[in-house]
C-alpha positions in Angstrom: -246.4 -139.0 -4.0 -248.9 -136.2 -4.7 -247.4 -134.3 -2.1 -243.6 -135.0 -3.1 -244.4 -133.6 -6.5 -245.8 -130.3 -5.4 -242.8 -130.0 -2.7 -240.8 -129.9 -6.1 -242.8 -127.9 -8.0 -242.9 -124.9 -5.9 -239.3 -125.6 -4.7 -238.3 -125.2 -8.4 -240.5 -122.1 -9.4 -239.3 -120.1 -6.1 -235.8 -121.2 -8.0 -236.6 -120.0 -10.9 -237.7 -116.6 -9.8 -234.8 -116.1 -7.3 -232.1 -116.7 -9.9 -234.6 -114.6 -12.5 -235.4 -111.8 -10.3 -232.0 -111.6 -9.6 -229.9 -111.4 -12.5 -229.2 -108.3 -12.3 -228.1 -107.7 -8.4 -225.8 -110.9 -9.4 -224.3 -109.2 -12.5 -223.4 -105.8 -10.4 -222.3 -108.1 -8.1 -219.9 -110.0 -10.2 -219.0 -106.4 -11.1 -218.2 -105.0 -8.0 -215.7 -108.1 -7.2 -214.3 -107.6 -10.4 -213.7 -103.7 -9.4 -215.5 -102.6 -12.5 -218.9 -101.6 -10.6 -220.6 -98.5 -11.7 -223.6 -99.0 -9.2 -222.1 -96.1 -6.5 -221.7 -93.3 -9.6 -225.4 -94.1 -9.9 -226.3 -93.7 -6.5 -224.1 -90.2 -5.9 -225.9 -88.9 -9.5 -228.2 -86.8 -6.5 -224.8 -85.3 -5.3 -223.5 -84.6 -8.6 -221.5 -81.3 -10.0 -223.4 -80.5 -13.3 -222.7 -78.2 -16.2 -223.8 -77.3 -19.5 -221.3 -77.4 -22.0 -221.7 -75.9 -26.2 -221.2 -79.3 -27.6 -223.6 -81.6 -29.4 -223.9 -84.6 -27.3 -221.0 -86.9 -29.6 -219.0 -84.2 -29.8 -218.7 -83.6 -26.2 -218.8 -87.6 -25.4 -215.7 -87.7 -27.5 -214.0 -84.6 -26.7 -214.4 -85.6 -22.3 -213.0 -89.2 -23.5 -209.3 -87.6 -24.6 -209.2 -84.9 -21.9 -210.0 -87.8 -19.5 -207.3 -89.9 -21.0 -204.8 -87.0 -21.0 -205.1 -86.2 -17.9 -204.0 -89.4 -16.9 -207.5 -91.2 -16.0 -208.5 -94.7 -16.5 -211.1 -95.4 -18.4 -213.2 -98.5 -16.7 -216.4 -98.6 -17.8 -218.6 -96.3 -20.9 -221.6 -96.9 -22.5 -223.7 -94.1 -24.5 -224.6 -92.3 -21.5 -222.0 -92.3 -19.1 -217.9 -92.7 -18.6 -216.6 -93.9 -15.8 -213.0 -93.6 -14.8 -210.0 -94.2 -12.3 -208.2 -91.2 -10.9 -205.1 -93.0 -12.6 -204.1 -96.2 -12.9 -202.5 -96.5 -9.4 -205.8 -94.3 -7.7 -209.1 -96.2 -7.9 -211.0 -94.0 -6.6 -214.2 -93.9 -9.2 -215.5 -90.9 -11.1 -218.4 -91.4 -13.4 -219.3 -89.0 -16.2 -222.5 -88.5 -17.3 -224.1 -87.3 -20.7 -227.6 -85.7 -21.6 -228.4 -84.4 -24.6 -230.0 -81.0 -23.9 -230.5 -79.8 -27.8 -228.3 -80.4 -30.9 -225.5 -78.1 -30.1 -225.7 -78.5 -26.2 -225.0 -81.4 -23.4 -225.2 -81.0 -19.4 -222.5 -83.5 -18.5 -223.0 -84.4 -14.7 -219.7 -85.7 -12.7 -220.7 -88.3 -9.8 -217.7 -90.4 -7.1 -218.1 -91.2 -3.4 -215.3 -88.5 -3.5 -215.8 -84.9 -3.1 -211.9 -84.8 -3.8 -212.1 -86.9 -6.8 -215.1 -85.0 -8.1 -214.0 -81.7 -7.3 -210.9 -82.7 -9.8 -211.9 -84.4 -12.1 -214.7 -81.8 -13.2 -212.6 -79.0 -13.3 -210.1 -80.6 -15.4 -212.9 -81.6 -17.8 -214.9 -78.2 -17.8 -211.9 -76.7 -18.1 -210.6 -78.9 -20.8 -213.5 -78.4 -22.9 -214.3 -74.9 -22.5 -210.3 -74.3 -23.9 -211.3 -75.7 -26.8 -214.1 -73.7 -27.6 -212.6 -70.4 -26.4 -208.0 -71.2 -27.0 -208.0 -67.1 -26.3 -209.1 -67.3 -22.6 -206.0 -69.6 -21.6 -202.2 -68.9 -22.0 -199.8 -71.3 -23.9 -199.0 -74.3 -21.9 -195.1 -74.2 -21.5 -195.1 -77.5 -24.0 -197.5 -76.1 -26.6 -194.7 -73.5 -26.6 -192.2 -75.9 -27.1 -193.7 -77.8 -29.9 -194.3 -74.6 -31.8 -190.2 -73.8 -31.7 -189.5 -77.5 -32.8 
């Protein structure tokens, strides 16, 4: 009986700290089933394309979020640090964006996939995007921002 009792004992601790210890790894799991996993950005931030940009840090959160959705990406995943997006709706191949405030007026914005292709893109058309803000001289008119102005 004694023995029966610690059989159960230890069989429901070792239990306890599977399902415990891993909550986590089950969560991403559910996650990664579901398609909305964010695990690989994490694991290509050492591969990452970084820059610097002259925005506060909710500013430039913001600012990436309608460039992003402009340029025709879907928008998976955020949180306060990062973004994480779909190429489009019909490409899934993931892109996550990355925030860090660096002072009050600046942010290093780090752009991580399991895609050079998708990386390579997607940063440009951010960097780009949000240095045009900050400096509308440096590009031309866009044939519909001419457009609109005739309308």
């Amino acid at each position: 009986m004694y023995m029966r009792k610690c059989c159960l004992a230890i069989l429901f601790y070792f239990c306890c700290i599977l399902l415990l210890g891993g909550c986590a790894s089950l969560k991403e799991t559910a996650k990664g089933v579901a398609g909305i996993s964010t695990k690989v950005l994490q694991d290509e931030r050492a591969s990452a394309i970084s820059q610097r940009v002259n925005y506060g840090y909710e500013t430039c959160y913001n600012k990436s979020q309608e460039i992003l959705k402009k340029a025709g990406s879907y928008i998976y995943a955020k949180n306060k640090e990062m973004i994480a997006v779909y190429i489009s709706e019909n490409d899934t191949t993931p892109v996550g964006f990355f925030f860090k405030s660096i002072d009050g007026s600046n942010t290093e914005i780090s752009v991580s996939s399991p895609s050079t292709y998708a990386k390579e893109l997607l940063s440009k058309i951010l960097f780009r995007g949000l240095d045009r803000m900050l400096h509308p001289e440096k590009y031309p008119k866009e044939p519909e921002e001419e457009q609109e102005k005739k309308e």
